[in-house]
N, C-alpha and C positions, 0 to 999 in steps of 0.2 A: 795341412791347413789347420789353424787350431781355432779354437771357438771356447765364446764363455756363453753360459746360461743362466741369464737374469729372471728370477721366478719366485715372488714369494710361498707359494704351495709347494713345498718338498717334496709330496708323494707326486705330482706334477712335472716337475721340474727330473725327478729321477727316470721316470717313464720318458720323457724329451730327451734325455742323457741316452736310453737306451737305442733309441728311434734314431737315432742321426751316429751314435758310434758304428752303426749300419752302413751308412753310407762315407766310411773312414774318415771323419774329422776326427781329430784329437781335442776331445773335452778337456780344456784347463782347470777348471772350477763352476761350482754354481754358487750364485749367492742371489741372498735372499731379500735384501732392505738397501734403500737410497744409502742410507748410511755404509754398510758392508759393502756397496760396491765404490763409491769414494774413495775409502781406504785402499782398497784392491786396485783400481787404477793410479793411484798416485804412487803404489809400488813395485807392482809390477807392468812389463812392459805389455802394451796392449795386444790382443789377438786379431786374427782376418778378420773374425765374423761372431758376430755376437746374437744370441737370441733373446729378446728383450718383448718383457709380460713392462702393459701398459703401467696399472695399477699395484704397487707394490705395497708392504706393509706399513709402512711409515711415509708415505706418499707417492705420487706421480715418476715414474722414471728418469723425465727429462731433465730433475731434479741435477741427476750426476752427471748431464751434460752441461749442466751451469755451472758446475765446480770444477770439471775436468773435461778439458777438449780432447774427445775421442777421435781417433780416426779410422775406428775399423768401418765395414760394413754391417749393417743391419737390417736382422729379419725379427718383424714384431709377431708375436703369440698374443695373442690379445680376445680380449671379447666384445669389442667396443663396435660400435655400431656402424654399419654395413656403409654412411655415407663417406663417415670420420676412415673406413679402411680402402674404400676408392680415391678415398684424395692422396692415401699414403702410397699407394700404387702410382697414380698420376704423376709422383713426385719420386717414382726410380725407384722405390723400397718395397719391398715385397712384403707379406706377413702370410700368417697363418692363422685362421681362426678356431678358435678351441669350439668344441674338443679338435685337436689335430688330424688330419687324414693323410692317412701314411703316404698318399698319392700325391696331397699337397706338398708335404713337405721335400719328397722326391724333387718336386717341380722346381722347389723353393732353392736347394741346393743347387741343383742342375743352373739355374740362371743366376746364383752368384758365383758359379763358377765361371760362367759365358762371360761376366761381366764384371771382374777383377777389377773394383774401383783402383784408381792412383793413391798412391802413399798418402798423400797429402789431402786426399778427398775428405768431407768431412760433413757429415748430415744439418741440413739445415734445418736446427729445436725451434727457431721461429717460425719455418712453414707452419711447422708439428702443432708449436699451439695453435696458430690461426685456426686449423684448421677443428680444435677440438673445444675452440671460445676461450682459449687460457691468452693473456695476454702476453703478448710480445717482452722483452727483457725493459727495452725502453718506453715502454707501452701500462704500465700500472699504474692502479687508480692511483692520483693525485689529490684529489676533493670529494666529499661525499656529500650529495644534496638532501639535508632532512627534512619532512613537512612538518613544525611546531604549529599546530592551531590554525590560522588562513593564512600562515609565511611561509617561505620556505629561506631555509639557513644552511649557509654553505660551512663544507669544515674541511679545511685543509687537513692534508695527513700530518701536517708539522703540529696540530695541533689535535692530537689524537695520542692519548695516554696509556690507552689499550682498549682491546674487545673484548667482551664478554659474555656468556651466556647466563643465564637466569629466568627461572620456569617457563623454560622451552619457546623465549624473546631471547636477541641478541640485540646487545647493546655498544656503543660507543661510549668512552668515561672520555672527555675534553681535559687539555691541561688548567684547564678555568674551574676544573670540579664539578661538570655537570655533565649527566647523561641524556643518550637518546636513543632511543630506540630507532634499530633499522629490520630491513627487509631480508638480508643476507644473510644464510645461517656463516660458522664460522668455516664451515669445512669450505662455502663457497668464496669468502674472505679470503682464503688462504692462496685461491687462483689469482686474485685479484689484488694483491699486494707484496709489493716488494722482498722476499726473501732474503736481502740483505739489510734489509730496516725493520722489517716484521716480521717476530718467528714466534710459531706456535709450542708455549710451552707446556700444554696439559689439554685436555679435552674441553676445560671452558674458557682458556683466556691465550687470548693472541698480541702481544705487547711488542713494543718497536725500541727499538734500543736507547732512542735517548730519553724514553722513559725513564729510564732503571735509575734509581736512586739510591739501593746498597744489595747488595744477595749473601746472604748468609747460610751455611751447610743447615741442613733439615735432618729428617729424621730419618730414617731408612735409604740412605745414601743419596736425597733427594737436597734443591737448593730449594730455598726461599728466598725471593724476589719484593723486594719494596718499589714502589712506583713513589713519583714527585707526590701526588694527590689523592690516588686512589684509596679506599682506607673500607672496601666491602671484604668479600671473601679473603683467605690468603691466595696470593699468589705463587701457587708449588711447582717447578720445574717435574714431572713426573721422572721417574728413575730413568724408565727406558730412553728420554730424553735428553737425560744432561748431558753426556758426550757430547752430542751434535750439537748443544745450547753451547757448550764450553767452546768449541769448533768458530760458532754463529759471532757472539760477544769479545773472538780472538784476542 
């Protein structure tokens, strides 16, 4: 039975390598980011069972089930909280909570081996968000309601230039040239908007593709981004990001 090990902690994820070639899987790989496991699944052919940490370094997991339909089985290693890991039980999937317990994990084995999903089985990432408040694939905000002075003003995402951060407020820039400040920092944005029209290019701005008005090579192998309107900070794709931006913008 072969197995991959999804874990951005390397000295983690080595220690899990050693605990389960125990119980004779044959470990294929570990990797460490949404990114590096993308790549890994669109070339090579997928394993029985995968062991899959929630939170990785460059986002949420389920990330690479949006880009690639997996079909192995899955046991989460996760540290997420005790209601979010009895709904993933409820829902046939097992986990493990870290730190690992060599007992657990025994367990954890043993019942996917009892329970040899079908070829074509294949995890359902919408349960996975419901149940962890991340929306559904077809389920992302659409409009955002802001309070201006005693009104309240509705903004469509079509009409959204990018997000911003700015002393420790996140803001909305409008394709009309105006901001507004909201409630939502960006990391929490990032659940809540479309991955194929919104993608986070640096740590303060989250911009939607038909923003983009030119991008030009930067400085330390980084892009720069021009928006229709916007004209505050630059807009810098961070290094460790352009790949997956280049990937995003196809």
């Amino acid at each position: 039975m072969t197995t991959i090990i999804i874990e951005d902690e390397k000295p983690s994820a080595r220690l899990l390598q050693r605990k389960i070639e125990k119980h004779g899987l044959t470990i294929l790989g570990m990797l460490h980011s949404v990114e590096e496991s993308i790549a890994w699944f669109r070339s090579n052919p997928h394993p029985d069972l995968i062991f899959l940490d929630i939170q990785l370094s460059d986002g949420l997991s389920f990330e690479i089930f949006d880009a690639i339909p997996i079909k192995s089985a899955i046991i989460f290693t996760t540290a997420y909280d005790e209601y979010a890991l009895k709904a993933f039980k409820l829902n046939s999937i097992d986990y493990l909570l870290k730190p690992i317990d060599d007992d657990d994990l025994e367990q954890a084995v043993q019942k996917f081996r009892e329970r040899q999903p079908k070829p074509d089985a294949a995890f359902d990432f919408n349960y996975f968000r419901k149940m962890l408040g991340v929306p559904a694939q077809n389920d992302y905000k659409k409009r955002f309601t802001i309070k201006v002075g005693q009104h309240l003003k509705v903004i469509p995402v079509e009409e959204i230039e990018c997000f911003y951060s700015e002393n420790k407020g996140t803001y909305i820039h409008t394709t009309d040239n105006r901001d507004y400040l909201i409630e939502q920092t960006l990391e929490q944005l990032e659940n809540e908007l479309d991955p194929k029209k919104f993608y986070r290019v640096s740590r303060k701005f989250i911009i939607p593709l038909q923003a983009i008005k030119e991008i030009v090579v930067y400085s330390n192998s980084r892009l720069k981004v021009q928006l229709q309107t916007y004209k505050g900070d630059e807009v810098i794709v961070s290094r460790e990001r352009v790949s997956s931006f280049r990937e995003w913008i196809g």
